[in-house]
N, C-alpha and C positions, 0 to 999 in steps of 0.2 A: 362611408367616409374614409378620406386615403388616411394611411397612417404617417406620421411624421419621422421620418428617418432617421431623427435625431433619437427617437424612442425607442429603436431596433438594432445601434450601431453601441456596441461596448467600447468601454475606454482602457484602452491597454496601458497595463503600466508593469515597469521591471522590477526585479524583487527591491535595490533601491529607493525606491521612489513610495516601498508599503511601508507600514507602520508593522514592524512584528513582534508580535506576543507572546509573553512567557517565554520569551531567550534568558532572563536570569535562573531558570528551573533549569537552563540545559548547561550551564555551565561547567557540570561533572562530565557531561559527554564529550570528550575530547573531538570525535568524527562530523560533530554538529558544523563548528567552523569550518570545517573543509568541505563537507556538501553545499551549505550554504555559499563557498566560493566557486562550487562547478557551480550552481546558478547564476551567481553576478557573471562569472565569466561568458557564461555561454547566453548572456543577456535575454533568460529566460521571459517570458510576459504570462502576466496576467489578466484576466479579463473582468473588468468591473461594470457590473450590471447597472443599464444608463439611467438617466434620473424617475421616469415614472415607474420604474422597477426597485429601486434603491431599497433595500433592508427589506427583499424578499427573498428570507432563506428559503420557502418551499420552491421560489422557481431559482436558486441558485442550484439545489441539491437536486432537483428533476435534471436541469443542464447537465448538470455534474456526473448524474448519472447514467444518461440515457446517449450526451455526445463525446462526454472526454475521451480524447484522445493526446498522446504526445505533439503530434505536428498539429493538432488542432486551434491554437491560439491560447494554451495554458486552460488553468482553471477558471470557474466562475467564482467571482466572490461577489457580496452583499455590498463593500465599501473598501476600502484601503489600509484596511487590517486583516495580517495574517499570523493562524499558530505555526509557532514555532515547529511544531511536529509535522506539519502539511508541509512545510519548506525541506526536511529529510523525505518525506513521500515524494516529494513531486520528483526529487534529485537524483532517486534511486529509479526512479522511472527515466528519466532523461539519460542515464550512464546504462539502463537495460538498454534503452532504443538506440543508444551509439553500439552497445558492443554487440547488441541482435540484432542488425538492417532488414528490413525489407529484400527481398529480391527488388532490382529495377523493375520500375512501373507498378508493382505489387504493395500487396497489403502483408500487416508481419501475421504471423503466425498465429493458429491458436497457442499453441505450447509456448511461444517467444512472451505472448501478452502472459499466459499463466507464471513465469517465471520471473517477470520485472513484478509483476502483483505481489507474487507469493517473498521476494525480498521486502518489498518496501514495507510490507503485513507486518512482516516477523520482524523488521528493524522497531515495528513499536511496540512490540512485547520486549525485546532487546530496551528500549526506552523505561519500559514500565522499570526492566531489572535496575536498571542503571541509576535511577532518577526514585526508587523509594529507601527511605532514611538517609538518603543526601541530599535529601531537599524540603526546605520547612511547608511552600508552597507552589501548587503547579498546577495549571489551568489544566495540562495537558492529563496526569494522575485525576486528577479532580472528575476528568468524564471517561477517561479510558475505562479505571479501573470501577468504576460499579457498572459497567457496561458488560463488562469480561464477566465480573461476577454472576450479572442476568442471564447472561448466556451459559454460564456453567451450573450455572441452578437451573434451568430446563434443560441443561443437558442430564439431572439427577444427579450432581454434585453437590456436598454439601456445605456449608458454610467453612466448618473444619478443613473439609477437603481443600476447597476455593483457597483457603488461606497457607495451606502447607503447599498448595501449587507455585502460590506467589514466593514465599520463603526457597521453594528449590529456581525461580528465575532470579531471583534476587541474588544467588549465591553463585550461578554461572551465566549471565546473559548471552555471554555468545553461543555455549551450548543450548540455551535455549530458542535463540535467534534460528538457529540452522535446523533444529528440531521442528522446530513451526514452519519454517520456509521446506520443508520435504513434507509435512502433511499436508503442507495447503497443496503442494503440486501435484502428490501424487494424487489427490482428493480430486482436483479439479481437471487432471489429466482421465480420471478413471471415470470421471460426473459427463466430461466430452462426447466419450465413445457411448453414455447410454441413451436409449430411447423412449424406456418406457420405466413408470414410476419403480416399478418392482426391478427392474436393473438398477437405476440410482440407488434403490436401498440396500442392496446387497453390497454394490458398491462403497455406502457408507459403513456397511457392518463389520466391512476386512478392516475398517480403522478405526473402529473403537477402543482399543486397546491401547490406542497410543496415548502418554502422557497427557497431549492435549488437545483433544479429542473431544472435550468440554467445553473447547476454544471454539471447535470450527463452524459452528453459524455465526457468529459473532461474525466472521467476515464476509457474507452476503454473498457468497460461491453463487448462487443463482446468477446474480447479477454478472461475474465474471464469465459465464459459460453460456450466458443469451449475447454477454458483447463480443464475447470470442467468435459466437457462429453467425455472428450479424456482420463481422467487420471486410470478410469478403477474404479473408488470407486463406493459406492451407489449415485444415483439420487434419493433415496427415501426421503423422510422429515427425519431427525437426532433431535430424541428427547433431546438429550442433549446438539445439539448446540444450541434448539429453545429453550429449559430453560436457558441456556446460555444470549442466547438475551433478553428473558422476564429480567433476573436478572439487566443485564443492564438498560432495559428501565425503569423500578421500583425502580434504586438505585439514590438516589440524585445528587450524581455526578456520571457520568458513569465513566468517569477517575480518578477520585480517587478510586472507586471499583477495577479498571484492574490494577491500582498501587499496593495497598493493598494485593491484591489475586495471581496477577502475577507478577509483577514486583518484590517487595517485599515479596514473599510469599514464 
């Protein structure tokens, strides 16, 4: 039986035109209104899953995970509401892929995608800092943070621990924004080159010791390092994402540099 077109074609819509959620939680976030303006401007879209699909998160999050891309046609979503925190993800993805091009005709990089990832990651720990005891309710705290939690209790953290983590991001977000935005790279930079399970492991053992460390399944590196080697770009080292990072890790505050440069720039 043919299928009806109508049932296979998304309905794009720009970030005006959604309904978005828990922006009163982001109010202490000063950077929020200005990401949220590179999307109106750069009249970002989004894609809404058509009507015999409608309020099916498993096939929005299969979408999501298995085709996104930047120049892809945006996100998938279930309906015409979005969080407040997905509208800074998507943003810092859009300002990665202006300031990391493609070569012409090419696909970007493994290291270019590992590095827009590993910002827009760490801007929601930078979120969690920001946004706990200035804010009475947040959709966005509400799932982050017992999520981080689960993930640092399998990593053998303990409840105590989990909690005195949160108290040291809570008291410098942006040192901790930059601190997570270098584990997750160099993790998923070092997860690239291996082949076999016992290299990946070793791989993760050089970074156990980092602060947060407890953090990094929580961001499903699997998934980044099967779309990096799927997406057809170089797996070779990218010299100007790794001056990129050096600029970063050398700049006093790493977010205000990626303000400064990208956001404002």
């Amino acid at each position: 039986m043919a299928t009806d077109p109508a049932a296979t074609r998304f309905d794009l819509r720009t970030l005006d035109q959604l309904h978005l959620e828990d922006e009163a939680a982001f109010r202490p976030v000063g950077l929020y209104a200005d990401l949220k303006d590179v999307l109106l401007r750069a009249g970002t879209t989004f894609r809404l899953l058509p009507a015999p699909s409608a309020g099916r998160w498993d096939r929005a999050l299969f979408l999501n995970l298995a085709y996104w891309s930047v120049d892809g046609g945006g996100d998938v979503l279930v309906d015409d509401h979005l969080a407040a925190d997905v509208v800074t993800h998507v943003a810092w993805h859009h300002l990665a892929a202006k300031a990391l091009p493609p070569p012409p005709g090419g696909h970007p990089s493994a290291e270019s995608l590992f590095l827009g990832e590993a910002i827009a990651s760490a801007f929601d720990l930078y979120l969690v800092g920001r946004l706990l005891g200035h804010t009475a309710e947040s959709q966005f705290l509400d799932s982050q943070v017992p999520a981080m939690a689960e993930a640092a209790s399998a990593a053998g953290l303990s409840d105590d621990g989990f909690e005195a983590l949160l108290e040291d991001v809570t008291r410098d977000p942006e040192r901790a924004f930059e601190d997570l935005r270098e584990l997750l790279f160099d993790a998923t930079v070092a997860l690239l080159a291996c082949r076999r399970a016992d290299d990946a492991l070793a791989a993760l053992a050089t970074l156990d010791g980092h602060r947060f460390a407890p953090l990094l399944h929580h961001y499903e590196l699997a998934t980044w390092v099967l779309d990096a080697r799927g997406r057809g770009g170089s797996l070779a080292p990218d010299e100007a994402v790794r001056a990129l990072d050096r600029t970063l890790r050398e700049a006093p505050v790493a977010l205000d540099w990626l303000e400064r440069h990208w956001v404002r720039g």
